[in-house]
ZABAVEX-55776 format. One record per residue (C-alpha): x, y, z; residue in three letters. Coordinates in steps of 0.2 Angstrom, whole numbers, padded with zeros to 4 digits, always signed. Layout:
N
XYZALA...
END
This chain:
372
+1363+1581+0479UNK+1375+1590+0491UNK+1394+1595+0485UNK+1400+1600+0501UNK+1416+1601+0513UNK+1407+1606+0528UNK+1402+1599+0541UNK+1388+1585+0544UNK+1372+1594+0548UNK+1364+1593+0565UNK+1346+1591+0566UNK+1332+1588+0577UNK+1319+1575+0574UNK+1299+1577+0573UNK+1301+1565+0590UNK+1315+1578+0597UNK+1330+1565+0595UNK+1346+1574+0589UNK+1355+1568+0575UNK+1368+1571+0559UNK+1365+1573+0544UNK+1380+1566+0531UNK+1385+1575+0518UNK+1401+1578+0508UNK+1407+1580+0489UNK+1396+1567+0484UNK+1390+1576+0468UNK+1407+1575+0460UNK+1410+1557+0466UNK+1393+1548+0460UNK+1398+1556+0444UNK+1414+1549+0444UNK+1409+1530+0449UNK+1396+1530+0436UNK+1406+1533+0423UNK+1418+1523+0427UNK+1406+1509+0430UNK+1414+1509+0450UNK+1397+1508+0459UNK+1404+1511+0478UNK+1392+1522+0488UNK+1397+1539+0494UNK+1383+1535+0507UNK+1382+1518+0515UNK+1366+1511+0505UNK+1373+1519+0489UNK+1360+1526+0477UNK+1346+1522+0486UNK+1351+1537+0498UNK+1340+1551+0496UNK+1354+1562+0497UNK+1364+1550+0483UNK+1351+1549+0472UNK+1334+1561+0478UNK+1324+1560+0463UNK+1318+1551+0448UNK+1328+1563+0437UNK+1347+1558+0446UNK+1342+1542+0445UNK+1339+1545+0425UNK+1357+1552+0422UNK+1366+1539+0436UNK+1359+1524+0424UNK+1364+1533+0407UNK+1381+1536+0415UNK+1382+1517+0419UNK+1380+1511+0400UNK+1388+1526+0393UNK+1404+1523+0389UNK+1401+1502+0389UNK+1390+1505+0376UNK+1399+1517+0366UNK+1413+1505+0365UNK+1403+1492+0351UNK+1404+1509+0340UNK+1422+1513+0344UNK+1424+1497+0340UNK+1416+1499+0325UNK+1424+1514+0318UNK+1442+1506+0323UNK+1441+1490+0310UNK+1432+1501+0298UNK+1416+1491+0297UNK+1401+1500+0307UNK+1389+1485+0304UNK+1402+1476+0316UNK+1401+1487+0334UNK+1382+1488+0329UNK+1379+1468+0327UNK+1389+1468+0346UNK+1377+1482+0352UNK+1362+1474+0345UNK+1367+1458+0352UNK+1369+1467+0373UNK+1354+1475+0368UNK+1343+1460+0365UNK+1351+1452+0381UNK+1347+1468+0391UNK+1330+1468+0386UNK+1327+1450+0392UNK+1334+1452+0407UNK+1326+1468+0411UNK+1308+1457+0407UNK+1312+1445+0418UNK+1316+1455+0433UNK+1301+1466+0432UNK+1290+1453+0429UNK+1295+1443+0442UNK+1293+1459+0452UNK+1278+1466+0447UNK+1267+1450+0451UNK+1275+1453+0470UNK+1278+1439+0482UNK+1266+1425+0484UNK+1271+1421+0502UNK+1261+1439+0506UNK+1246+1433+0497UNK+1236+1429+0512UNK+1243+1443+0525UNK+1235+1461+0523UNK+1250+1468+0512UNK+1244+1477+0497UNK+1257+1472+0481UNK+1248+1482+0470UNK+1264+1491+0465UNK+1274+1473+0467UNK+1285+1468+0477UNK+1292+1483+0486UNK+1301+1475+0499UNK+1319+1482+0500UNK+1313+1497+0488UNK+1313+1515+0490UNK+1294+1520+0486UNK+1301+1537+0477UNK+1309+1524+0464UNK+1295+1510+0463UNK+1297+1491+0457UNK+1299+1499+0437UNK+1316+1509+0443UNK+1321+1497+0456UNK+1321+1482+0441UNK+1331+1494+0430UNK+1342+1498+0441UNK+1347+1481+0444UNK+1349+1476+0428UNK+1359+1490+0421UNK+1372+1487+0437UNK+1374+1468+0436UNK+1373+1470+0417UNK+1387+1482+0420UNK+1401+1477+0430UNK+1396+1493+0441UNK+1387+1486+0457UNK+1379+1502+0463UNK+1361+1499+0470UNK+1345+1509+0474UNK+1335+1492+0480UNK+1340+1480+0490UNK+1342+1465+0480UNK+1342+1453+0494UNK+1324+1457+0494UNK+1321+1455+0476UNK+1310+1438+0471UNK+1320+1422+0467UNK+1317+1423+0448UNK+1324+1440+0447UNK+1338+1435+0458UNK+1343+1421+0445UNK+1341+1435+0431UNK+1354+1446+0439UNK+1366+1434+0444UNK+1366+1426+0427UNK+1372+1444+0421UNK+1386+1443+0431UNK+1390+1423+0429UNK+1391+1424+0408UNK+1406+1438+0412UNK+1395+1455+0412UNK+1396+1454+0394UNK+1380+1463+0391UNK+1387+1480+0391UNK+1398+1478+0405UNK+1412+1490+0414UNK+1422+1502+0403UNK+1430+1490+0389UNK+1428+1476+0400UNK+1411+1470+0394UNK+1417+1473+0377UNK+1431+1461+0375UNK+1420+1448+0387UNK+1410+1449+0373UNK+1422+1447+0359UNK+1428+1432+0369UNK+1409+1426+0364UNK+1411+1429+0345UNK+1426+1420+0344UNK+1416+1405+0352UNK+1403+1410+0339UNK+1411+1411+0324UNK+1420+1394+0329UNK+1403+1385+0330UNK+1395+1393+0314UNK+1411+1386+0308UNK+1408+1370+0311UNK+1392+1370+0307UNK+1395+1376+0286UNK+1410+1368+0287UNK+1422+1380+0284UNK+1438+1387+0297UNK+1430+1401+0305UNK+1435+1419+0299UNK+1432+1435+0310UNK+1436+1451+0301UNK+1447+1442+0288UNK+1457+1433+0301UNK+1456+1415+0303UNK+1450+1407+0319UNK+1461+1393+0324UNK+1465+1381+0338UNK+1474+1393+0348UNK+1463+1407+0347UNK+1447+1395+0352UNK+1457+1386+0368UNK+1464+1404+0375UNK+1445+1408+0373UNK+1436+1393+0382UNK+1450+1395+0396UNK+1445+1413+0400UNK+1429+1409+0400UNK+1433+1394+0412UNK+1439+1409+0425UNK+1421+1413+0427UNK+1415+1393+0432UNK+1430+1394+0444UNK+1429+1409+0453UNK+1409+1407+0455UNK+1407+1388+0458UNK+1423+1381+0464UNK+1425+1394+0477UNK+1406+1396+0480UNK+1408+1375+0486UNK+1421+1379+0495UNK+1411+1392+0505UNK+1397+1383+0506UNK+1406+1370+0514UNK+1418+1376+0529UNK+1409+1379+0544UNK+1418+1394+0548UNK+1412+1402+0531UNK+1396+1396+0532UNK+1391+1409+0547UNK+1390+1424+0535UNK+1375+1414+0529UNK+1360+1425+0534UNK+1344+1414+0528UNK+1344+1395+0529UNK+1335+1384+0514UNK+1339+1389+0494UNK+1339+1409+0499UNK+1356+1405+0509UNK+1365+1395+0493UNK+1359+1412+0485UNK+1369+1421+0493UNK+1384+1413+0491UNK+1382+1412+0473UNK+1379+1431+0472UNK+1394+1438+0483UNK+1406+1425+0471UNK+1398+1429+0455UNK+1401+1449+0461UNK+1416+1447+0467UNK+1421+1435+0452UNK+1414+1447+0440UNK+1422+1463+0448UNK+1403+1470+0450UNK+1402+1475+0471UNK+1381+1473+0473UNK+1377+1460+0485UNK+1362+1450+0493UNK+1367+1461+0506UNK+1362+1450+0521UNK+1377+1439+0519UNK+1391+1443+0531UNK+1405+1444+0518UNK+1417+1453+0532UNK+1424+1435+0538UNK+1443+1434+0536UNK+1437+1417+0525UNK+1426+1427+0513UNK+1437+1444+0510UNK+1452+1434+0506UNK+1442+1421+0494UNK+1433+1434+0485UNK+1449+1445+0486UNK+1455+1431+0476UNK+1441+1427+0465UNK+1441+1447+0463UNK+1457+1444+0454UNK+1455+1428+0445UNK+1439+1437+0437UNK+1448+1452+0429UNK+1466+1441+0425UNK+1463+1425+0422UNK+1449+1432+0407UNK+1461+1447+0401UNK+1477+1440+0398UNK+1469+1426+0387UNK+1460+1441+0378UNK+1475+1448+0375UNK+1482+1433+0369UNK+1469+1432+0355UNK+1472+1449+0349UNK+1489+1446+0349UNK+1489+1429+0339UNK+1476+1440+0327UNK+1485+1453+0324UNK+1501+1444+0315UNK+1488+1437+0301UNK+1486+1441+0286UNK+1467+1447+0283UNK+1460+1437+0270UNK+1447+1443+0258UNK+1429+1437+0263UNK+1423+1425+0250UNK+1406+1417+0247UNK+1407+1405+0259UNK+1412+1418+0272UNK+1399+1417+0287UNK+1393+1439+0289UNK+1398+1443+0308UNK+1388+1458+0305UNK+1369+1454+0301UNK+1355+1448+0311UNK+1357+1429+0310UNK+1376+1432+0319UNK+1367+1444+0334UNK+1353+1429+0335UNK+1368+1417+0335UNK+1378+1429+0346UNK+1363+1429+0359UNK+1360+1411+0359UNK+1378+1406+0362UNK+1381+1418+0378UNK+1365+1411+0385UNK+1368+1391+0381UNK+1384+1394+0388UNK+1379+1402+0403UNK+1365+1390+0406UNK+1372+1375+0404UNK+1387+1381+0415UNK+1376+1388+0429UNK+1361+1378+0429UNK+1363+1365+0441UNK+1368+1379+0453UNK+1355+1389+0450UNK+1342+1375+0450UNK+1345+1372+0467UNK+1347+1391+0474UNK+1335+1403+0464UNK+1325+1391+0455UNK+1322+1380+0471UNK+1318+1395+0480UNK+1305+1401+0466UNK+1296+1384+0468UNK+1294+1384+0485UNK+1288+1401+0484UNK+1274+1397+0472UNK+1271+1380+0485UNK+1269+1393+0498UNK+1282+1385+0507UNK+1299+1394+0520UNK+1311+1389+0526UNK
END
């Protein structure tokens, strides 16, 4: 990977065409924006540049510096309220929902395209369309999932080119808030939004007002919760209507049928969730578009922090009370399977409908052997 302030590199081609090679400082910056969960390229098609990312080794560390610090957040976490079993029981619960999502993607990769099925194409390795063949389907999938489960957006596939089942999974990272690791800090208090939500509903269900590490879970703390999460719903499907909508915004539209709503989805659920990837054949450089999602861009990171900081802020002047034998454990595995269950019913029922008539809709037609 060059670390370099000369000049670009001119070279002559097997043919005999001239051109330049690009090169620059790029080692230090990749570092940089994957550590920080940035995810903009030094090279135009990002870490599927050979000179970005040449071998299976970079892409290794790239991906461990994208969950790095995200991850390391549940123990921080854990060593701050003094409680370890706390950060792990978040960690477990990202986990789980990283492993799910990464099954589905490569799954739905692996089997390949069923449109190719009667043309001489051999999917052997899966679907390799839009993949660089150093990399594979395997790392193309986990690379995917790691950047839309993080809010980093860096890419070494084409994801525009990924199957419509493993397009849902990747845009359902980003719709739910990039809780499942997400940026650096980000995911985390996206996440805690979720066990407040949690602890309210095992609440309910025992009867008991809802307790998170000895603070009580009220009213106020549940409505500043569900009106973050609202941010999400609002950047991704309000504006996504409107773009879908306005002749003028409707040109950045590459492919017609379910694949087109697709797009839209994806370039608001990224902007929205301050991720950066894209289903790249969308035209996102309209006025319309950079000034919506410049919009939805900050409604995405706002709107969800400053009711975050609410909550802390209303939990912080309580008392702690002592946990008693009614006291629901936020910190075994029945709270991680509860965890998981409520970020995905939330997310479902909040996305379906879209979803159902991008991906899904697309994923049937596939399997009826039917474009559009």
């Amino acid at each position: 990977m060059p670390q370099t302030l000369s000049a670009y590199v001119p070279a002559t081609t097997l043919e005999g065409a001239k051109q330049l090679i690009a090169q620059g400082p790029a080692a230090s910056q990749i570092a940089i924006k994957q550590l920080g969960t940035n995810g903009g390229g030094f090279f135009n098609v990002n870490s599927a540049h050979p000179l970005e990312n040449p071998t299976q080794l970079s892409n290794l560390l790239q991906l461990l510096y994208i969950l790095l610090i995200p991850a390391a957040f549940c123990f921080l976490f854990g060593h701050m309220v003094k409680d370890k079993r706390q950060g792990i029981a978040i960690f477990a619960a990202m986990g789980i929902l990283f492993v799910v999502g990464l099954a589905v993607v490569y799954g739905a990769e692996i089997h390949g395209n069923t449109l190719y099925d009667t043309l001489p194409i051999d999917q052997a390795a899966g679907n390799m369309e839009g993949k660089e063949v150093r990399f594979g389907t395997g790392l193309s999938a986990l690379w995917a999932e790691a950047t839309t489960a993080a809010s980093n957006g860096s890419v070494n596939s084409m994801h525009d080119s990924f199957t419509p089942l493993a397009g849902l999974a990747l845009l359902l990272n980003m719709q739910v808030g990039e809780v499942i690791f997400g940026g650096v800090g980000a995911g985390f208090y996206g996440m805690l939004l979720f066990v407040v939500l949690t602890v309210f509903l095992a609440g309910l269900m025992v009867g008991r007002t809802p307790e998170y590490l000895g603070k009580k879970i009220e009213a106020k703390e549940v409505k500043l919760a569900v009106l973050a999460f609202l941010s999400m719903p609002v950047g991704i499907l309000v504006f996504g209507a409107v773009a879908a909508i306005v002749p003028s915004a409707l040109a950045a539209v590459q492919d017609p049928g379910p694949h087109g709503l697709s797009e839209i989805l994806y370039a608001y659920s990224s902007a929205t969730g301050n991720n950066g990837s894209a289903f790249a054949g969308f035209g996102a450089n309209l006025p319309f578009h950079t000034t919506l999602q410049g919009i939805a861009m900050l409604l995405g990171r706002y709107a969800f922090i400053v009711p975050m900081l609410a909550i802390a802020g209303a939990l912080a002047t309580k008392t702690p009370a002592p946990a008693s034998a009614g006291t629901f454990p936020t910190h075994g595995p029945l709270f991680v399977v509860l965890l998981t269950v409520v970020v995905l019913i939330l997310g479902g029922l909040t996305f379906f409908p879209a979803l159902a008539l991008g991906p899904i809709a697309e994923q049937v037609a596939m399997l009826a052997d039917q474009t559009f």
